[in-house]
N, C-alpha and C positions, 0 to 999 in steps of 0.2 A: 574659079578665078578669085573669091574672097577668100577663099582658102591659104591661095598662094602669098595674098598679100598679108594675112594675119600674118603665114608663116615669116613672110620675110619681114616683118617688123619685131616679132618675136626673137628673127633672128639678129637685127641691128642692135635691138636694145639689150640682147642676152650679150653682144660682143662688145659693148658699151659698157657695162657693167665690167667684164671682165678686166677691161683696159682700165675702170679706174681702178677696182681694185688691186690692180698689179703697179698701177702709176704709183700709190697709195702705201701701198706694203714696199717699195725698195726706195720710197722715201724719207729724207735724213730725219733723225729727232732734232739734232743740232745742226738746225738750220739758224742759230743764235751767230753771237754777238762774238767774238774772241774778247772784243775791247773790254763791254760792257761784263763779261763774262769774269775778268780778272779781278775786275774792282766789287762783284757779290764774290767771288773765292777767297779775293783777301780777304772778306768782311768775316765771312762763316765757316770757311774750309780749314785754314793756314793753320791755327791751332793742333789739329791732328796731321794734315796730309801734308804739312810744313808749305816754304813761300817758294820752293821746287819742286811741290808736288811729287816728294820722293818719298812721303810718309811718317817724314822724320820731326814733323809740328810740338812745340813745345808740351804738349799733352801723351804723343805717342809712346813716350819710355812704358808709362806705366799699363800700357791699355794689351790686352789678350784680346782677340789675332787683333797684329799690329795695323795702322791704316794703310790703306791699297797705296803701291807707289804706281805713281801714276804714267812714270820715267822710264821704269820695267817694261820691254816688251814683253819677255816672260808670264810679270805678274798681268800682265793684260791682255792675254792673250785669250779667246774666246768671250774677252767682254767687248759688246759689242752697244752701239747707243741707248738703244731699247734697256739693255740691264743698267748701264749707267741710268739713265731717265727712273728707271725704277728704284735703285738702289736712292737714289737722291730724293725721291717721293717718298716712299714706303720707311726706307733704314733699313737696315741689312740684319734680321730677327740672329741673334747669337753672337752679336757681334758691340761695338760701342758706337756705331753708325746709326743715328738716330735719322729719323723723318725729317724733312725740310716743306712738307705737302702745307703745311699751315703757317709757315717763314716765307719760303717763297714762289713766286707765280711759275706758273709753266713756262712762259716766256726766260724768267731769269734762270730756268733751269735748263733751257736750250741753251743761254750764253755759257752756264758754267759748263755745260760739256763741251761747246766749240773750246774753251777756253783748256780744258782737261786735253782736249786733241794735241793742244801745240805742246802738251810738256814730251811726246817723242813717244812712248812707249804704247798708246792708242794705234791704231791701223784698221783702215776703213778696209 
């Protein structure tokens, strides 16, 4: 009978586990801000990825690869939160996409991606 009951708690908390990790893994990065999300894009983004998010920022003429239009379903297609969230942490190695990891919190990096969603070319 101890047996049975090890088993079945073994078995609650093995299926306990799995539920969160599954709650967990298809949960949003940009669970941010649209609002708040505009007003850090303007501050840090605008310059390259322009104030339509189409890539066309006062900086972009001269930059090799040009910045991600964000407008593009196209160019956005297979980026998915996760690589946004990273792309905006880390920078994009080969690219003029620098780190934001020590500019700004994770918090303000969920708003600028709810914020990247609305410019159209994003798709959850």
């Amino acid at each position: 009978m101890l047996k049975g009951v090890k088993f079945t708690l073994f078995t609650v908390a093995s299926a306990a586990a799995v539920f969160s990790f599954a709650f967990f893994a298809t949960q949003s990065w940009a669970a941010g801000d649209a609002a708040k999300g505009e007003k850090i894009f303007k501050a840090n983004c605008v310059v390259c990825h322009g104030e339509k998010g189409n890539g066309q920022g006062p900086a972009a003429a001269g930059m090799t690869p040009s910045p991600r239009n964000f407008t593009s379903a196209t160019e956005m297609k297979g980026i998915d939160e996760a690589r946004l969230h990273k792309s905006i942490t880390e920078g994009r190695p080969g690219t003029p996409m620098v780190s934001f990891a020590k500019t700004l919190k994770a918090g303000d990096i969920d708003d600028v991606i709810a914020y990247i969603e609305k410019f159209g070319g994003y798709k959850k």
